[in-house]
KENU-181534 format. One record per residue (C-alpha): residue number from 1; z, x, y. Coordinates in steps of 0.25 Angstrom, whole numbers, plus 2048, in hexadecimal, padded with zeros to 3 digits. Layout:
<sites>
> NUM,Z,X,Y
...
</sites>
This chain:
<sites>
> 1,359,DB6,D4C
> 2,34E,DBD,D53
> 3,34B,DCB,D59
> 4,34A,DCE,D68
> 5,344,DD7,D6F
> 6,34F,DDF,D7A
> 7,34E,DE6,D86
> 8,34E,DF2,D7F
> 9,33E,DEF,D7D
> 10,33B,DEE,D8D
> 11,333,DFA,D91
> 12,333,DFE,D82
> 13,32A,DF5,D7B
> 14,328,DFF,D6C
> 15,321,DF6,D64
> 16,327,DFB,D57
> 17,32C,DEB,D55
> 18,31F,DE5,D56
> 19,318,DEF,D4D
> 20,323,DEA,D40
> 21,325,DDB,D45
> 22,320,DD1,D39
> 23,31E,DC5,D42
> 24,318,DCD,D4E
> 25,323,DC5,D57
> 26,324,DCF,D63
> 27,31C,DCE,D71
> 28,319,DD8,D7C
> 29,31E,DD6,D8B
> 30,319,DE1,D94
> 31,325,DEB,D91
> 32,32D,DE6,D85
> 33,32A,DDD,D76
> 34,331,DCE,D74
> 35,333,DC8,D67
> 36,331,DBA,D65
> 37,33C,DB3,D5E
> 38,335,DA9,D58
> 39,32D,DB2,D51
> 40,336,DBC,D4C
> 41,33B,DBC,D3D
> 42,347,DC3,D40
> 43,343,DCE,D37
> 44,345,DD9,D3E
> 45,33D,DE4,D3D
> 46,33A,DE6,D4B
> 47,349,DEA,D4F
> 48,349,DF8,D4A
> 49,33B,DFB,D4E
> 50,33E,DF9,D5B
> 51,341,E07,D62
> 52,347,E02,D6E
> 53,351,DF9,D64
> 54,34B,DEC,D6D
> 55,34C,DE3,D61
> 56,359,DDD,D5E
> 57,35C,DD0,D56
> 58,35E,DC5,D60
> 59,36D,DC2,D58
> 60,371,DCE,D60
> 61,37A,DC8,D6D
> 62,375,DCB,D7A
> 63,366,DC8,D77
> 64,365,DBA,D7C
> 65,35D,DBF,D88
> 66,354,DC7,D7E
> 67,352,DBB,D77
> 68,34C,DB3,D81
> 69,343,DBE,D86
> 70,33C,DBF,D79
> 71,33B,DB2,D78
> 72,333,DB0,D86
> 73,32C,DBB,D85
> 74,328,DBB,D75
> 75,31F,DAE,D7B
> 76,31A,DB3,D85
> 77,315,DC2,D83
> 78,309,DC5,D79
> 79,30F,DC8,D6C
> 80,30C,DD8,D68
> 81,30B,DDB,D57
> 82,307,DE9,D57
> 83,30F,DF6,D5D
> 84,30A,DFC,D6B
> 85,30E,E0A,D72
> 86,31B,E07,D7A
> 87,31A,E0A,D89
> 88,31A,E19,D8B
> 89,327,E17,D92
> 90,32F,E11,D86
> 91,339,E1A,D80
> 92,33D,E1F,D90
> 93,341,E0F,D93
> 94,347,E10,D81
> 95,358,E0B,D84
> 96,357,E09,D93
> 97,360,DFD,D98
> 98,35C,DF1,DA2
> 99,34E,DF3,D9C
> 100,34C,DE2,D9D
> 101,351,DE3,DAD
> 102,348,DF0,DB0
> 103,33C,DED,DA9
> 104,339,DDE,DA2
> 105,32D,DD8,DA4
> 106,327,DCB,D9F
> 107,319,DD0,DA1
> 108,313,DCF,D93
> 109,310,DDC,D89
> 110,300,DDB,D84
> 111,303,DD9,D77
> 112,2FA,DDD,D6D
</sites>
């Protein structure tokens, strides 16, 4: 089991997770966080930091797709191990649906 990072995150991007993460597994795309599976120890501490509630465990159905984003994207964007302001626009974009259709992009975050 690993944890994903979900739609939920796209135009979010709280960095409560990083700040508690005990193997600094999470990387920064332009407007949302990615964890890398490999790297993640399943412990769980990230899940109910996350505002948003972006974090689930990838033994949830449906998260396939999720997966396989974090996984391309986790070695691909810089990693990021300390907490940043989220964008001003956070908490208006906070529950809204078709985020990954609207707003994705696989531009990289700056990380640290």
């Amino acid at each position: 089991m690993t944890y994903v990072v979900t739609e939920a995150c796209i135009k979010c991007k709280y960095t409560d997770c990083v700040e508690v993460c005990p193997v600094d597994c999470f990387y920064e795309g332009e407007n949302m966080l990615v964890i890398n599976p490999s790297e993640c120890i399943d412990c769980g501490v990230c899940e109910p930091e996350c505002p948003a509630e972006a974090i689930l465990p990838d033994t949830e159905s449906g998260l396939e797709q999720w997966l396989e984003l974090n996984t391309k994207y986790s070695a691909e964007w810089p990693n990021i191990t300390q907490k940043k302001e989220p964008p001003e626009d956070a908490d208006e974009h906070k529950g809204e649906d078709g985020k990954f259709e609207q707003f994705f992009t696989p531009e990289p975050g700056t990380g640290d």
